[in-house]
C-alpha angles and dihedrals in degrees: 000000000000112000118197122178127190152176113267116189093227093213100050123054109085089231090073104024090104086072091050083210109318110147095220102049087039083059101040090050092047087057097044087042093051097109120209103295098033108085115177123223104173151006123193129168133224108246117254087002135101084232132094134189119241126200106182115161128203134081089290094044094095094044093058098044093049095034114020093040100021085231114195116226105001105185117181104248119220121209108226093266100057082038088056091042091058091049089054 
């Protein structure tokens, strides 16, 4: 199951302009946003910043963070297994 994670500016997708940054309601909206196939494992901020780092899996996980949360640098993340199966 592929698994991205991204940088979403938390005060500027429209998607979670209604919380004007606060960090509860951000994090309630990105769940209720995830659509079928996105399903969100984790949300962590960076500290001191409106941005927060979001890791969905699933084969629309890549789609809502880039389109839905206009997520910044979304990279597909391994687990060590498939990180050990690429190296051979």
């Amino acid at each position: 199951m592929p698994h991205w994670n991204g940088v979403v500016d938390t005060a500027s997708p429209p998607a979670l302009a209604r919380c004007n940054g606060d960090p509860v309601c951000v994090r309630e909206a990105i769940m209720a946003e995830a659509p079928q196939g996105a399903n969100v494992l984790a949300i962590s901020w960076e500290n001191g910043k409106d941005k927060a780092r979001v890791t969905a899996e699933g084969p629309n996980a890549r789609k809502f963070l880039e389109e839905t949360l206009e997520a910044k640098g979304v990279v597909e993340l391994l687990s060590a297994r498939e990180r050990k199966s690429q190296k051979g």
